[in-house]
N, C-alpha and C positions, 0 to 999 in steps of 0.2 A: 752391439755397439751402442754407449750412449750417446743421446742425440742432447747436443747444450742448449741450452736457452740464450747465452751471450753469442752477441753476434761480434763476428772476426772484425776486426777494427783496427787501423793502423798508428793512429794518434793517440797516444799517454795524454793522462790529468794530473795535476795535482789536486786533490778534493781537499779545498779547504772552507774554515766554518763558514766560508759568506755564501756557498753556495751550496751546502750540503741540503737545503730543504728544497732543491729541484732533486725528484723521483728517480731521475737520469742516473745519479748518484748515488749509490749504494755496492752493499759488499756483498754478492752471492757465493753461496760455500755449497758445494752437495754433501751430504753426508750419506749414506745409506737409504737413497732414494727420496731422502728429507731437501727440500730448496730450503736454506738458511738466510733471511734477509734480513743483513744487518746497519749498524751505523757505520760510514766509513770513516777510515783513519786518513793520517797525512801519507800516505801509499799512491803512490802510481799504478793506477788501474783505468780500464777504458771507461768513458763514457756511453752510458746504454741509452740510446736513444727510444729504443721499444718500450721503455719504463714510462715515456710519455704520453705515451699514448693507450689507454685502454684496448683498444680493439686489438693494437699489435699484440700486448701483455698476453689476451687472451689466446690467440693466435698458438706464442711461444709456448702456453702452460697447458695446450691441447693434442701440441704434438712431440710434448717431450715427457720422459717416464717417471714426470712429479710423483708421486704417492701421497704428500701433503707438502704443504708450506708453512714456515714459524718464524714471525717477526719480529721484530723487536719496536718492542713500543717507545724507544726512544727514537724512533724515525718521527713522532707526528701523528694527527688525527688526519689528516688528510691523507699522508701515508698509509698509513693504518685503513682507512676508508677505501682509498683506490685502490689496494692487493685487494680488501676483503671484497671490492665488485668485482672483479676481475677471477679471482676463484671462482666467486661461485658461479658466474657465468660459460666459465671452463671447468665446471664441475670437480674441484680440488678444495678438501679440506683444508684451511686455515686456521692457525692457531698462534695466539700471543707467545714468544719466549717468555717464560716462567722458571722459575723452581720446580722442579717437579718431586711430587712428596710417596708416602708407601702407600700403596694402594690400599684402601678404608676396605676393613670388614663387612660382608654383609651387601655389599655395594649392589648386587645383583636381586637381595630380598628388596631394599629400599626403593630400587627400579621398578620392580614390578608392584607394589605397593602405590608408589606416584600413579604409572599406569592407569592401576584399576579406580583410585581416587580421582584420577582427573577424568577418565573416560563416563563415571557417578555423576561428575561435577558438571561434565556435558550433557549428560543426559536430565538432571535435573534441573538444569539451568536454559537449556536452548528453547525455552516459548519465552523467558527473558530475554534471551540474545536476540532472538527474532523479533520480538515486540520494538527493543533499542533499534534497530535497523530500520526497521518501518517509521518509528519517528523521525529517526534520524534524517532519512529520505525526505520526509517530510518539512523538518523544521531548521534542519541543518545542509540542505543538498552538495553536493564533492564526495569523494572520496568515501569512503567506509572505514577502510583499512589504513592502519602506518606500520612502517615497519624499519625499524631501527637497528642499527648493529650492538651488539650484545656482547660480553667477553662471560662463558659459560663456566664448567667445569674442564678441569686441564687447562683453561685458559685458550678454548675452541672459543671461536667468533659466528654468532649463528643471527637471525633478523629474529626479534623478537616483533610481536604481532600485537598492534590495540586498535581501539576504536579513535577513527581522527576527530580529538574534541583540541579544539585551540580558545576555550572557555568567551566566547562572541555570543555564545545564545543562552538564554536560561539553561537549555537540557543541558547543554556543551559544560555549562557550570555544577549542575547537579549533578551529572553523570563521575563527573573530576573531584566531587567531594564526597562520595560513597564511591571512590576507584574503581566504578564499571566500564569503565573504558579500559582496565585490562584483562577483561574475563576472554578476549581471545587467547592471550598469552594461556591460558591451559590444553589448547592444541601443541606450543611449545611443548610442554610437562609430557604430553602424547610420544611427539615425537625425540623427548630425551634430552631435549636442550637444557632444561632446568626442572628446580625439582620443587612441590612443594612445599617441603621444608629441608630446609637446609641452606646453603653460601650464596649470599645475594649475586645478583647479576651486575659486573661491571658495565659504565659506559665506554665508550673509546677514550670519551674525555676524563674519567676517571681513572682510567690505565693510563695515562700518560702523565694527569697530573702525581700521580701515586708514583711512577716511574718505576715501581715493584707489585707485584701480587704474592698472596701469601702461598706457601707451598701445599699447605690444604688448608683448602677452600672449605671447609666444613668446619677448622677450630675455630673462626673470627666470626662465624656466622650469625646472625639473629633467625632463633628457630620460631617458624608462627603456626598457626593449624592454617594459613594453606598461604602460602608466601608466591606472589606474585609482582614480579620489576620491583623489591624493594614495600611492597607494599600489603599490610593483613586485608583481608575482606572478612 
């Protein structure tokens, strides 16, 4: 039997534009174990109140037989934001509605390729990461780590990972003008999120301003010897 996510509700809406940017509102479709979450129309459908709430969302997407979820980025960066917490804390893959293009040749040599590059790139760089840490501690104290939502390949949504420099101190500044504030983002490249070289990584704010992504991700790309958030080291 499947188990829904919409809860049984006896009161219609009409969804229209003044209120379509409360979360409550939206079009859920299942397709083949895919949760579809889209813009809504001028349609009669219930209002979802578990959409307001995070911990409900969660709840719903733990005990139902999600396989992934694919949004649509014309919902919003807040939109956009709250499914992408709400996955991954109910451990379901999320991804952008996109074009989807023909699977690239090679796909599997280039993977392991990044892999062994970036795992190189750890290894010869970690008495640098660790030296930054230490100052950091030192001259910068909070936090270490940020982590941002990403729009990947496929148009997956993954936390891309840097050093938190919000440019307040000399290092904060140097680090942000020789981009060593993203040399964690190569534990990304590890685990497949991104590659380093090849289709830059969207923001959330980019995915929405753009309101399209390209169907591959690799023709529009700026190729670098080792591409990280946008950026050459």
């Amino acid at each position: 039997m499947t188990t829904s996510i919409i809860p049984t509700l006896q009161n219609l809406y009409d969804v229209t534009q003044e209120n379509q940017d409360n979360r409550g509102y939206c079009t859920l479709q299942w397709r083949r174990g895919k949760l579809l979450v889209k813009v809504p129309g001028k349609v009669k459908q219930p209002y979802l109140p578990a959409l307001d709430s995070k911990r409900s969302l969660v709840k719903c997407l733990q005990h139902s037989p999600v396989s992934l979820v694919s949004i649509d980025p014309k919902l919003g960066e807040a939109s956009l934001r709250f499914w992408a917490d709400a996955c991954e804390e109910a451990q379901k893959p999320i991804f952008l509605s996109i074009p989807t293009g023909k699977k690239l040749p090679f796909r599997q040599l280039q993977r392991l390729i990044d892999w062994i590059a970036a795992l190189g790139l750890l290894l010869l760089l970690s008495p640098v990461m660790l030296g930054l840490i230490v100052l950091m501690q030192v001259y910068s104290p909070g936090s270490l780590f940020c982590h941002e939502w990403r729009v990947g390949e496929r148009g997956k949504l993954f936390q891309s990972m840097s050093f938190c420099t919000y440019n307040t101190t000399p290092l904060e500044r140097w680090m942000g003008k020789y981009n060593l504030n993203n040399l964690p983002q190569l534990f990304n490249v590890l685990r497949g999120d991104m590659s380093l070289t090849g289709s830059r990584c969207w923001t959330l704010e980019d995915a929405v301003q753009l309101n399209k992504l390209p169907a591959l991700w690799e023709v529009e790309a700026q190729s670098h010897l080792l591409h990280l958030d946008g950026q050459t080291l």
